[in-house]
N, C-alpha and C positions, 0 to 999 in steps of 0.2 A: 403391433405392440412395440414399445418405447422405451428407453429409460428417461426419465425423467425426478427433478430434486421435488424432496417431501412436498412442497408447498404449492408445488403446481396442482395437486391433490388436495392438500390443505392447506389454501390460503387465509386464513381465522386464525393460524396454530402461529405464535408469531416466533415459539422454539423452533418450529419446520422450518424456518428461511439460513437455522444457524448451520449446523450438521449436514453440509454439500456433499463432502468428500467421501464420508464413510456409510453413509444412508442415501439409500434413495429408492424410487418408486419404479416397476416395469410394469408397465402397464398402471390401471385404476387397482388393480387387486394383489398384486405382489408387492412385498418391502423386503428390500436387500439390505443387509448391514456385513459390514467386510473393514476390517483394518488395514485399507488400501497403503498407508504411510508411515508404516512400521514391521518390520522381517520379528522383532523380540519381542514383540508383544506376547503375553499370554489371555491377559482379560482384559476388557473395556466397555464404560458404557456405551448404550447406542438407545439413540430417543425413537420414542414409538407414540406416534400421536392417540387420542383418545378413540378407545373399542375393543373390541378382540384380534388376537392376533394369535394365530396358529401355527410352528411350524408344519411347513409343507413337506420336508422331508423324513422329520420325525415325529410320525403318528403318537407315538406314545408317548412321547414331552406333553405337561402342561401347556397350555393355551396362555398368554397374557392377556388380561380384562384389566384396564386404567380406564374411571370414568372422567379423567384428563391426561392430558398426555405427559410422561414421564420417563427418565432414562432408565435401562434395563442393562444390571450386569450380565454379559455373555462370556465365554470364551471367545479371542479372538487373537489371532493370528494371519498370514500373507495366503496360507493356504486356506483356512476357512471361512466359508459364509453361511451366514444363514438368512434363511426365506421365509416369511411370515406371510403367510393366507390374511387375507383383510375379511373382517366378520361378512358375512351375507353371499361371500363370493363363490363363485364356480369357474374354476381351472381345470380344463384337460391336461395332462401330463402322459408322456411313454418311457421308456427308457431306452434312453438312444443309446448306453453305453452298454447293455448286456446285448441290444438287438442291433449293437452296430446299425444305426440307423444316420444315414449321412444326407439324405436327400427326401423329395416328395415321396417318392416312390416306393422308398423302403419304407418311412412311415406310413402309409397305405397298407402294409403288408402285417401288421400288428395293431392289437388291442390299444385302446388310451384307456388310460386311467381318470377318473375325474372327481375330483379335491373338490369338496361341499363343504365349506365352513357357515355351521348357520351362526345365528344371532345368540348371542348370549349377554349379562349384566354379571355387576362386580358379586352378585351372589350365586355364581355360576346356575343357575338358569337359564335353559336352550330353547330355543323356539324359530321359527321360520317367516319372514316374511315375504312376500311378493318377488322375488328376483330372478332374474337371466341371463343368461352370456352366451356368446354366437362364439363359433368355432369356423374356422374357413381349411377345407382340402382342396387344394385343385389338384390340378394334371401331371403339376410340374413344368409343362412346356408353356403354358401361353394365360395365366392368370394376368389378369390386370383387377389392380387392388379398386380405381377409380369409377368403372363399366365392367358391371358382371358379364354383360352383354357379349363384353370379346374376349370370354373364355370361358372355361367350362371348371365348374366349381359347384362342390356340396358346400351348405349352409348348414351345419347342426346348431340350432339352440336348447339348450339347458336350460330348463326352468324349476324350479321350487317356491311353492305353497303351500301354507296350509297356517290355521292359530293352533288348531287343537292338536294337529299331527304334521304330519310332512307328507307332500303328495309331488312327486319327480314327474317331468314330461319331458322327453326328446320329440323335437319336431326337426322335421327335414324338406332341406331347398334342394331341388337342384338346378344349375343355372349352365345352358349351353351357348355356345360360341354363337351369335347370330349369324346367317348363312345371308 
C-alpha cells in the first residue's frame, strides 16, 4: 500500500490534479485529508472526488454520497485527519495503539477488524456489488513482496456479494518458503 495524489486514482476528475498537498490516496481505497500547511487552522475545504465516502474512523458520522466530485467542509487542524473508506471497499484494520502492536508479530497476536463500505446513491441507497480485497500476513522474518515462493505468508481475501442481500466470504492462501 502506497500514498499516492487524488488522480492517480482519478484521472477523469480534472479537480483531483489540483489539491496535492492536503488530499491524497493510500492505497485504491483510503482518502486522507489533513491541513498539512497550516498550525491555526480550524476548518477547511477538502475535495472528494464522485461516490461514497465513509469515515473509517467514525462509524457513526454520516457517509458523503456526491454524484460529482465536490469540496467538503471538515474540521481541520496540524493534529487531525480524517480517513474516508471509498464506496465498495474492504479494509482490515487493528489497533496498534491500545494493542501496542509495533511489528509482524504482535499483529499476529490480535483480532483485525474489517471496514465494508458497500455501494450506495445520492438517495442513500445500499446495496453490494461484486468486490475483494487480499490481505497479506507473513512471518515477519523473510516475506518477499515480489515471489511468494521465498517466504512464508497467508493470503486472506475478502469478498462481498450479493443484489438482493450481502453474502461475506473469506478465503485463504497459504504460501511457504520453497525448499
Amino acid at each position: 500500500m502506497y500514498f499516492k495524489p487524488l488522480f492517480f486514482e482519478f484521472p477523469n476528475d480534472i479537480i483531483s490534479y489540483k489539491d496535492n498537498q492536503n488530499t491524497f490516496m493510500l492505497g485504491r481505497h483510503l482518502k486522507i485529508a489533513m491541513a498539512v500547511d497550516s498550525l491555526y487552522e480550524t476548518n477547511r475545504y477538502f475535495y472528494f472526488p464522485a461516490g461514497s465516502w465513509c469515515p473509517l474512523w467514525k462509524p457513526t458520522e454520516d457517509c458523503i454520497t456526491l454524484e460529482e466530485g465536490a469540496n467538503q467542509f471538515l474540521r481541520a487542524s496540524a493534529d487531525v485527519s480524517h480517513v474516508h473508506l471509498r464506496q465498495g471497499a474492504i479494509v482490515p484494520t487493528a489497533d496498534a495503539f491500545t494493542n501496542k502492536i509495533m511489528n509482524v508479530h504482535d499483529l499476529r497476536q490480535f483480532p483485525l477488524n474489517l471496514h465494508i463500505s458497500p455501494l450506495m446513491n445520492t438517495a442513500g441507497n445500499i446495496g453490494f456489488s461484486a468486490n475483494s480485497d487480499s490481505f497479506f500476513v507473513d512471518n515477519g522474518e523473510d516475506f518477499n513482496s515480489y515471489d511468494l515462493s521465498l517466504g512464508t505468508v497467508n493470503e486472506y481475501e475478502f469478498a462481498v456479494s450479493g443484489s438482493s442481500g450481502a453474502r461475506f466470504s473469506i478465503f485463504f492462501k497459504h504460501y511457504t518458503k520453497a525448499t
